[in-house]
N, C-alpha and C positions, 0 to 999 in steps of 0.2 A: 302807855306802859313805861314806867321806871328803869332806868338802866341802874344794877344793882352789881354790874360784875367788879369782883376785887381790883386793886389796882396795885403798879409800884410808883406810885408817884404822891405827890401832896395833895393836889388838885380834889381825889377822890373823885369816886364814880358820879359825884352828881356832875360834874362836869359834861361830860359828855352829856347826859339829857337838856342841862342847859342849852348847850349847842342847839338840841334838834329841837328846844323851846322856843328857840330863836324864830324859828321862820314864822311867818304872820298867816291869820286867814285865809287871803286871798292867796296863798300857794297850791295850785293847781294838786290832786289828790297823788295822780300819778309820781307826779314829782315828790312830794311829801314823802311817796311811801318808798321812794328808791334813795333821799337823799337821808332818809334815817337811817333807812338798815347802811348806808356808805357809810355816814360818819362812826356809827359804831360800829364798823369793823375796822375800820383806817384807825380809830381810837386807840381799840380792841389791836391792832395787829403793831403798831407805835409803842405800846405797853406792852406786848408779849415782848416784842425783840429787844427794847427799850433804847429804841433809835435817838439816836444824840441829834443834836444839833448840826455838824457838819456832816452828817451822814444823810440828812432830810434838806442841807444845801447841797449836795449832789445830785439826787432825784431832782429837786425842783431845777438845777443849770439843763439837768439830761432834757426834763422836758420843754426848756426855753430853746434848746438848743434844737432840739426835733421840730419846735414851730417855727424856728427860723429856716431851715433846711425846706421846709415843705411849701411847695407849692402848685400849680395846676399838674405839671408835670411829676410831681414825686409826694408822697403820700409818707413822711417819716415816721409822723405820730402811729400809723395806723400799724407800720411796719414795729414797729417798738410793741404793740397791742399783740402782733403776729408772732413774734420770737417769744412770747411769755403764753402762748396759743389763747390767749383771750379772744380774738376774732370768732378761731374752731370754735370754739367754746358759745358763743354767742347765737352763729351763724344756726348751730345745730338745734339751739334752743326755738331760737325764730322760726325755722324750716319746719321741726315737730309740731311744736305749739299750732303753727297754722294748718298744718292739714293734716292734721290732726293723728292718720297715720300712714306712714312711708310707705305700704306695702304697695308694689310696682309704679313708684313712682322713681322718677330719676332723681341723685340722690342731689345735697347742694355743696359747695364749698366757697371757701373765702372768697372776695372780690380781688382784694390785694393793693398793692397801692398805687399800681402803673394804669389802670383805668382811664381811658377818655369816654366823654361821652359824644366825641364828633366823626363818629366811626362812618366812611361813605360805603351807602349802598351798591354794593355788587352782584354781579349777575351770577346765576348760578351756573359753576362750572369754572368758573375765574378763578385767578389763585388771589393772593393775598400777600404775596411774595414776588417783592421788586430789584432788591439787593440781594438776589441770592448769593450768598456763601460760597468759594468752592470745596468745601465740607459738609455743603449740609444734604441732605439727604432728603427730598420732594417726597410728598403723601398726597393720595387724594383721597379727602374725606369726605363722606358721605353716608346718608338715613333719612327718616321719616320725625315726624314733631306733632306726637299723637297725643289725646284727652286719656289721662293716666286713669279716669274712672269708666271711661266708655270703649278706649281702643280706636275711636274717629279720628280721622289723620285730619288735622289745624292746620289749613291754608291761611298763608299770610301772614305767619309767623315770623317772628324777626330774631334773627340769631346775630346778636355780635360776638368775633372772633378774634381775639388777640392773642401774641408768645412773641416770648423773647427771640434774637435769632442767636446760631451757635456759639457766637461770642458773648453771653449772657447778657446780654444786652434789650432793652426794649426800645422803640427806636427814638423815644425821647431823651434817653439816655448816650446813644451813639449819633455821634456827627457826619456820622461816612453811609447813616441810612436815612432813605430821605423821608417825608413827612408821612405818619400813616402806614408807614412800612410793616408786614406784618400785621394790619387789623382793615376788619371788615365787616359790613352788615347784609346777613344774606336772607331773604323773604322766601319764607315756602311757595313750592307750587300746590297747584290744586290738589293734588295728593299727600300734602304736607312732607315734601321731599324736598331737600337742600345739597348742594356739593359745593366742593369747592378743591384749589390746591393751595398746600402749607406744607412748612415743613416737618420732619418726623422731629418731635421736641427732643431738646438736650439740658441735662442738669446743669445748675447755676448756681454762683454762689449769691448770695447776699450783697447790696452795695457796702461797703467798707469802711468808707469814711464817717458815718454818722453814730448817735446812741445807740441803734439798736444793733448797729455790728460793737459797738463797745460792751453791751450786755452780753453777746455773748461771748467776745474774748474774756470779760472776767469772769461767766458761767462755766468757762473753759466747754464751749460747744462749737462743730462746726458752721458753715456757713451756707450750706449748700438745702439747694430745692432740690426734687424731682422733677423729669422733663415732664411737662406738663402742658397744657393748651387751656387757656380760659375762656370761659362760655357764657353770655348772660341772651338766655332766652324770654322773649314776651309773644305772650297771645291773648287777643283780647275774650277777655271771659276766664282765665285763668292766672295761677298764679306766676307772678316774676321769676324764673328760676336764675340763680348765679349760680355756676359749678365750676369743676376741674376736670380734665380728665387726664391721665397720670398711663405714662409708658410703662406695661406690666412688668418688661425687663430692666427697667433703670434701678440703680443698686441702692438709691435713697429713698425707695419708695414705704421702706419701715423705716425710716430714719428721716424723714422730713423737717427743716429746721423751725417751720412753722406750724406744722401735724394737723396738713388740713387733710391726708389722704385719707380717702375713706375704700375698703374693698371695692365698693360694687363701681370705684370709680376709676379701677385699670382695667386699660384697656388692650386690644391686642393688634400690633400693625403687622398683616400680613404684607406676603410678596403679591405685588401687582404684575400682572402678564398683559402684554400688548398695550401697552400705553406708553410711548417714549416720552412723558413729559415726568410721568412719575414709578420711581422705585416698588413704594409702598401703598397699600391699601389700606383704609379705616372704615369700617363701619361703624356709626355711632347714632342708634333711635334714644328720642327723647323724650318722656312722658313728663306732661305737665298737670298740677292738682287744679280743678277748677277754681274759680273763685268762692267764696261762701256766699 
């Protein structure tokens, strides 16, 4: 199909189709069909704003600058993706589209960009928390990691658990917490029940120094998350889930500066009795979509 849209430029609209004339046969369908509708909107959105020259050398430094900053430890590009809520945006698309529909399933949210994947397995019942804080505030969380179409609690389940600690910190980021600090991989038991100890989360800001903290000082937006806990669950025979789950009283929970909260994903930490290790209590069951 023909790109026919008006233009302010010389070029004229056949330009842009040239571009997507460009790619040859053997370009795989999928790609094809994502790297057309891009170029005519990047075309299409170049010509509405009628971006100059050193205005299109600023995005492109921002993005050299984000792949230099990024590496096993820090995730810039994806954070730059996250304060323009691309990620949400993506995340919810992918989560729908595959199971087709949400209803009593646990919901998903962004990964983010402080993910490891060498999280050690621990026993259930352990905490997670080696540098504690003396600010922070102990929880023991704990639930079941049921078949969201059947109600069967999924043993052997693997739940990885990462957060920052109350100095916004994740501990790749801090030098004074030691490796792993804060993250953990915990295996259901035969009743597909997990526990463990962490902290009650605290709001954060953004890291500061990079593009996507400069995006949003020129958006004129804050910096700050919600206290939140990240979750990536696997069982075999169903689907991958990555979530958040979000302190129902924290005051950024409508104002997230990356708008991955979703309702059904605050939560509520009550007071714990008889446990002198921890404050607070979490209950948190997980339904997962089978596989297709």
């Amino acid at each position: 199909m023909t790109t026919t849209t008006a233009t302010n430029h010389s070029l004229g609209p056949e330009f842009t189709q040239q571009v997507i004339d460009s790619m040859g046969p053997k370009t795989p369908e999928r790609l094809r069909e994502i790297m057309t509708s891009f170029i005519k909107h990047i075309h299409a959105f170049a010509d509405e704003v009628q971006l100059t020259s050193d205005e299109w050398m600023v995005g492109v430094n921002m993005m050299n600058w984000a792949g230099q900053m990024s590496n096993e430890k820090r995730n810039e590009g994806q954070l730059m993706c996250d304060v323009i809520g691309l990620e949400s945006l993506v995340d919810d698309i992918t989560f729908t589209a595959a199971t087709k529909s949400t209803n009593g399933l646990t919901a998903s949210a962004i990964l983010g960009p402080f993910y490891r994947e060498d999280h050690p397995v621990r026993e259930n019942g352990s905490t997670i928390s080696f540098n504690t804080p003396k600010d922070a505030q102990v929880a023991f969380m704990h639930g079941r990691v049921t078949n969201g179409k059947t109600g069967e609690p999924l043993a052997n389940a693997e739940i990885d658990v990462w957060q920052a600690s109350t100095n916004g910190l994740y501990e790749q980021q801090d030098p004074d917490q030691q490796d792993l600090n804060l993250r953990g991989k915990y295996i259901t038991d035969a009743d597909g029940r997990y526990s463990l100890y962490l902290l009650r989360p605290t709001p954060y800001p953004l890291p500061e120094d990079g593009p996507a903290a400069e995006m949003l000082r020129k958006m004129d937006r804050h910096f700050y998350r919600p206290a939140h806990i990240h979750l990536l669950v696997r069982s075999k025979g169903h689907r991958q889930l990555v979530t958040q789950i979000f302190d129902k009283d924290c005051k950024y929970l409508k104002n997230d500066t990356v708008f991955a909260v979703k309702e059904e994903l605050a939560v509520e930490f009550k007071p714990r009795e008889g446990d002198e290790k921890a404050d607070w209590d979490l209950e948190y069951n997980i339904a997962l979509a089978p596989s297709a």
